[in-house]
C-alpha positions in Angstrom: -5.0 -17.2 -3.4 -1.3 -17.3 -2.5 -1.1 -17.0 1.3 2.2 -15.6 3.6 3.9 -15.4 6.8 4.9 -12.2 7.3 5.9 -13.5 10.7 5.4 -16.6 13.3 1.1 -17.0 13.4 0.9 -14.1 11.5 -0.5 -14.9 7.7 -1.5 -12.6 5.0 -3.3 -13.0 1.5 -0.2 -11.9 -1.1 -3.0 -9.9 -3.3 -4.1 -7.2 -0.5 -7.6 -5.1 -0.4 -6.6 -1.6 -0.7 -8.8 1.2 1.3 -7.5 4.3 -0.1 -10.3 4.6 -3.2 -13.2 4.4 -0.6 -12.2 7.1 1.3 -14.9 9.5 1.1 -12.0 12.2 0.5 -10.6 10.6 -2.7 -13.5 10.0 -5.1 -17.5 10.6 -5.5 -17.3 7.5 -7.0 -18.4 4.9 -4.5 -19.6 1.1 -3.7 -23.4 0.6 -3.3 -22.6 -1.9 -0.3 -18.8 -2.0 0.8 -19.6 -4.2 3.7 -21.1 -6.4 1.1 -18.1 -6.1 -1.5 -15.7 -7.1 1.5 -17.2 -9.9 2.4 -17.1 -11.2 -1.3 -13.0 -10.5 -1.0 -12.7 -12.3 1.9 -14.9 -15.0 0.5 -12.9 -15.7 -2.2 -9.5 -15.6 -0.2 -8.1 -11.8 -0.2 -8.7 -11.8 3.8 -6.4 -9.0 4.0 -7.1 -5.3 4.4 -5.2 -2.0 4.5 -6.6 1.0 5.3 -5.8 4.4 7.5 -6.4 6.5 10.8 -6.3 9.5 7.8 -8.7 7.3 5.2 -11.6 9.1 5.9 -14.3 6.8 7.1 -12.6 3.4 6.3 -11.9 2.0 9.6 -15.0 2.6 10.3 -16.5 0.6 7.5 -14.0 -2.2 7.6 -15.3 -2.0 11.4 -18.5 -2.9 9.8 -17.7 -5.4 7.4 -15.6 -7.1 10.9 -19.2 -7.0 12.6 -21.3 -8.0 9.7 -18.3 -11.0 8.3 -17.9 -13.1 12.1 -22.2 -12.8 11.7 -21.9 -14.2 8.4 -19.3 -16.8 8.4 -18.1 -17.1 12.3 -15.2 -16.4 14.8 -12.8 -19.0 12.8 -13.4 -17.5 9.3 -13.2 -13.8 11.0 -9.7 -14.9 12.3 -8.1 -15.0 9.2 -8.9 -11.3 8.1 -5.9 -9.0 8.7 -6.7 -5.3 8.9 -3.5 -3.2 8.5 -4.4 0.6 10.0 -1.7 3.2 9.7 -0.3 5.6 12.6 -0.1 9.1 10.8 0.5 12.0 13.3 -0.1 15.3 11.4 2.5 17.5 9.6 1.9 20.4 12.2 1.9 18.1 15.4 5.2 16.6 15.0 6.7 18.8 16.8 4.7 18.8 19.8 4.0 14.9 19.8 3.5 12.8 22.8 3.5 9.5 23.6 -0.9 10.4 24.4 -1.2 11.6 20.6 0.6 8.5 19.4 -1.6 6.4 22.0 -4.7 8.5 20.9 -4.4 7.4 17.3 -4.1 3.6 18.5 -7.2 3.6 20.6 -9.5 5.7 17.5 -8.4 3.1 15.1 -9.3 -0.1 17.7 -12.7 2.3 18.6 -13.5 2.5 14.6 -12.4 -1.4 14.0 -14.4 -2.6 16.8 -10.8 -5.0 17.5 -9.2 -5.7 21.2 -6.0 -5.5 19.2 -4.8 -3.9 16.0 -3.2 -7.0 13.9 -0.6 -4.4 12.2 -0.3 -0.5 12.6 2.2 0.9 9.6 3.7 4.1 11.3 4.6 7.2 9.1 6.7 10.3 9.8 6.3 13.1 6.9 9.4 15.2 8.0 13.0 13.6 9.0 14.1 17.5 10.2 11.6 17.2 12.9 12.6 15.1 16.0 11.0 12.4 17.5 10.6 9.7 14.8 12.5 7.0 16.5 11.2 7.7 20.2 7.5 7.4 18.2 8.3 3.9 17.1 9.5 3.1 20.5 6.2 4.6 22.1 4.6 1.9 19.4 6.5 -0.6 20.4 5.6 0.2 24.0 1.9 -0.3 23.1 2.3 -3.4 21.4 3.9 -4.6 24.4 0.8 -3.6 26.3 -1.2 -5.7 24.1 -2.9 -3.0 21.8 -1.3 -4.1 19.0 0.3 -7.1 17.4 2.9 -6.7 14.9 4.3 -3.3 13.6 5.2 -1.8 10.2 6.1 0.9 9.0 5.0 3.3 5.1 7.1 5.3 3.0 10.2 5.3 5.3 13.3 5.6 3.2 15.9 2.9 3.8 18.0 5.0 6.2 15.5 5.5 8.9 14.0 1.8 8.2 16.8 0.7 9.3 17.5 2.6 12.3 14.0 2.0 13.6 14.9 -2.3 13.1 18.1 -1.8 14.4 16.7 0.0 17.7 14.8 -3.0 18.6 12.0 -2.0 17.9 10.3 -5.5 16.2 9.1 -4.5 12.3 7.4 -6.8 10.3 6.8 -5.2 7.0 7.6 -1.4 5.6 5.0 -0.3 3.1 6.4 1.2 -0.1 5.3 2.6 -3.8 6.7 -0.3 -5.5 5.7 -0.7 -9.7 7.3 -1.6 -13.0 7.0 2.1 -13.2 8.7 2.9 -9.8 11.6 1.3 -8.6 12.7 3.0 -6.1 13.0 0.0 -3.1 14.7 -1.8 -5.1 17.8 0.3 -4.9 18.5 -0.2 -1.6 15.3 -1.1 0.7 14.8 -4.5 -0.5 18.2 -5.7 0.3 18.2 -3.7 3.8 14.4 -5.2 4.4 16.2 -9.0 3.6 18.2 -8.3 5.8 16.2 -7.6 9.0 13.4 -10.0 8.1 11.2 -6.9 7.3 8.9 -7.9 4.3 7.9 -5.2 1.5 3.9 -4.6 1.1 3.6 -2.8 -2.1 1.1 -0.2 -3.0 0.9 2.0 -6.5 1.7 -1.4 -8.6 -1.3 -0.4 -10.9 0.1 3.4 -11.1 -3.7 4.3 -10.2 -5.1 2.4 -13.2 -2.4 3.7 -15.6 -1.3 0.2 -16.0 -4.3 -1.3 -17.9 -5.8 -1.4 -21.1 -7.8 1.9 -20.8 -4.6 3.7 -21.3 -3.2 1.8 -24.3 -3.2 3.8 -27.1 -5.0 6.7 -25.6 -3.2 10.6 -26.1 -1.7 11.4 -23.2 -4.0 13.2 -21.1 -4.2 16.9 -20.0 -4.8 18.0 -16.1 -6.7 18.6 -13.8 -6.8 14.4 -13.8 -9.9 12.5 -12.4 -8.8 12.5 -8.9 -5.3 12.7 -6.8 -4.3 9.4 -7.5 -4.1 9.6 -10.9 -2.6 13.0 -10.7 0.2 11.5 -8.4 0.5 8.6 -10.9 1.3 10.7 -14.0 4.1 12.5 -12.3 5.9 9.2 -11.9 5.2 8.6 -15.4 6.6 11.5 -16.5 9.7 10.9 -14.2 9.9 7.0 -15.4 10.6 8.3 -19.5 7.1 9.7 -20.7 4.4 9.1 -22.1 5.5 7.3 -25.5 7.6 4.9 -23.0 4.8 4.3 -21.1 2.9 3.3 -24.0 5.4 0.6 -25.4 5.4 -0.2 -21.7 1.7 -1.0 -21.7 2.2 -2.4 -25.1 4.7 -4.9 -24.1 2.1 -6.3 -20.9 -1.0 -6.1 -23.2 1.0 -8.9 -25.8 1.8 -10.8 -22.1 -1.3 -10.3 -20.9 -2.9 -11.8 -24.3 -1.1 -14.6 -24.5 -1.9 -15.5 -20.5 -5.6 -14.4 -21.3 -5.4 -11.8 -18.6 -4.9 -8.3 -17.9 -2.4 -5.4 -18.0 -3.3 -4.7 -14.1 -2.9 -8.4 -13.5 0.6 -9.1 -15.1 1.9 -5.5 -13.8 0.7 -7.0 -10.2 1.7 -10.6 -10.6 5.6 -9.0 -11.5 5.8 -7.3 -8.1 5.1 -10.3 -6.8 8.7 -11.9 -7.9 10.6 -9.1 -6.9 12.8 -9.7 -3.5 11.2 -9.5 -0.3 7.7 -8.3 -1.6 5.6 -10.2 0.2 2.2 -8.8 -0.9 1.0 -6.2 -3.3 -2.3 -3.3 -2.1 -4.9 -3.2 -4.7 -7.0 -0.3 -4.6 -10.6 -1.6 -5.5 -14.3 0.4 -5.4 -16.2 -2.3 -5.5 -16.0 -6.4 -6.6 -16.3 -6.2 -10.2 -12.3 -6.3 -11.1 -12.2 -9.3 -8.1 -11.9 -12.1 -10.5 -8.7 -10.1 -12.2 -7.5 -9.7 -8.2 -7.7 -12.8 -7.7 -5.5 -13.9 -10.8 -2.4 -12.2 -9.6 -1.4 -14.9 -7.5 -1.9 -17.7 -10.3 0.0 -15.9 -12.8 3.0 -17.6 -14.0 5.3 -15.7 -15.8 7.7 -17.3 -18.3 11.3 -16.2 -19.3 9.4 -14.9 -22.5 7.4 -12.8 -20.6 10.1 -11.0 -18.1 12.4 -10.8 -20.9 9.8 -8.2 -22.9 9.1 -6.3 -19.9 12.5 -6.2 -18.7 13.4 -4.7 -22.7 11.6 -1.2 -22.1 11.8 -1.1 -18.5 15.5 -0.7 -19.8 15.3 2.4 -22.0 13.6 3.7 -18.5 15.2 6.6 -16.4 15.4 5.1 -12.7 12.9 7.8 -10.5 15.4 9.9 -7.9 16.1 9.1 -4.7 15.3 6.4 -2.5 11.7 5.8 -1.0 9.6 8.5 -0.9 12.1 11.3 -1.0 10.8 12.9 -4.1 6.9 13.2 -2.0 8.9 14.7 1.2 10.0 17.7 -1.0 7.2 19.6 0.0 8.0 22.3 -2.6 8.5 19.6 -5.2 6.3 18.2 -7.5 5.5 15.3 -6.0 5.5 17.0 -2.6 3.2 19.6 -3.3 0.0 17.6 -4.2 0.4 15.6 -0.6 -1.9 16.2 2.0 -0.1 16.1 5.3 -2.7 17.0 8.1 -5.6 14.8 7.7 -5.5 13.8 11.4 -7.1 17.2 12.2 -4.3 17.2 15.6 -4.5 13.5 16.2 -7.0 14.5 19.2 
């Protein structure tokens, strides 16, 4: 597994464990023995986590699998996990947040973790008409400082604000974006700002939900409702990126690179991310272990000239999705916008 520094003693695993699928709000279907399934990630060198104060019950189990993994393998091999939690104030606080919400959030997600210290909290502001985003950073910062936290991020900002928030002084290390051959949006702007103030990309959606594998190749486009958010959320983006017979020739064109690597269409979708500028990691949304051998050949995946070459041919005859980072989700009347949830802190109490 391809390892990192995102910043001076502070490594990651390039392929990262995502935590959204096992919330308990995003899908009935669930791992027998998460705790368990971790541990085999970490095991086989994906020691990095991301998860959520608004993933229902995830810190909590990561919590566990922190407990259950320094019993199992010791303090040294517990030292290289990295858990990246999120600080997501609700929708309806914003306007009334304080620097006690904001330190409220912290001290639940060290509580569920069972940690002395977060190792990165990715902060989020759903509404730039509301006031207060950069003071929130800085009350982040402050807590950082106070040693509650050790490196800070930030999701889904657009590259306006990311750059304000760097150029306050407040110290980011990474900004979380949807980043995929399907969306590429940070690559407009946000990954030449991000080069510039040594802020490293972490890229989630680079599987489009599981659109970009072979169980879509070939298949009739489907019809909603879709199995769950994600893939509802996914299919807009397809439908923005050209349609459905685009996607198809794109999935064509990674199941012929995929063949001749004898891999996957999830693997080679993943393993491009990984080239593009300043992405330092991509977040792979996982139930369980059994696609951990296909996770772990993201970061071995060498692609030739060949390769890029097909891919970069219908990625071409692609419309580029509007606006920069996240600005189609914050339209709340939008499309996008309007299948977000933006108050699963329940207050931030």
């Amino acid at each position: 597994m391809q390892r990192i520094q995102l910043a001076p003693d502070y490594e990651i695993s390039r392929v990262i464990r995502g935590g959204w699928q096992l919330s308990s709000g995003h899908s009935a279907a669930q791992s027998a023995d998460p705790v368990a399934d971790m541990a085999a990630f970490a095991d086989a060198g994906i020691t990095t986590f991301d998860c959520a104060d608004i993933y229902t019950g995830v810190e909590e189990m990561i919590g566990r699998f922190r407990a259950h993994y320094a019993d199992l393998r010791g303090a040294e091999a517990l030292a290289r996990i990295k858990v990246h939690t999120k600080c997501v104030p609700d929708l309806s606080l914003l306007p009334q947040l304080t620097r006690a919400h904001v330190a409220g959030i912290v001290e639940e997600s060290l509580r569920r973790l069972k940690q002395e210290r977060l190792d990165l909290v990715q902060f989020h502001w759903w509404d730039y008409a509301v006031p207060g985003w950069l003071e929130a950073a800085g009350w982040l910062d402050e807590l950082r400082r106070e040693g509650k936290i050790d490196r800070l991020g930030g999701t889904n900002f657009d590259t306006a604000h990311m750059r304000a928030i760097a150029e306050s002084g407040v110290p980011l290390t990474s900004m979380q974006v949807q980043y995929s051959l399907l969306d590429g949006r940070p690559a407009k702007a946000m990954a030449e700002a991000a080069a510039a103030h040594g802020v490293s990309l972490l890229c989630y959606g680079t599987v489009a939900g599981g659109f970009l594998s072979e169980r879509w190749l070939g298949v009739t486009e489907p019809e909603a409702p879709l199995e769950n958010r994600s893939l509802t959320k996914y299919k807009l983006i397809i439908d923005d990126f050209g349609g459905w017979d685009l996607f198809q020739a794109l999935l064509t064109a990674l199941d012929a690179v995929a063949r001749r690597h004898g891999s996957t269409v999830a693997t080679v979708a993943s393993a491009a991310m990984l080239l593009r500028p300043s992405v330092a990691g991509v977040i792979i949304g996982a139930r369980n272990r059994s696609h951990l051998a296909s996770n772990l050949a993201i970061s071995d995946l060498v692609l030739t000239e060949r390769d890029a070459g097909e891919i970069k041919a219908v990625l071409a005859e692609a419309r580029a999705i509007e606006g920069d980072v996240f600005d189609l989700e914050r339209d709340r009347e939008g499309r996008h916008g309007s299948i977000m949830k933006y108050n699963l802190n329940k207050g931030a109490a």
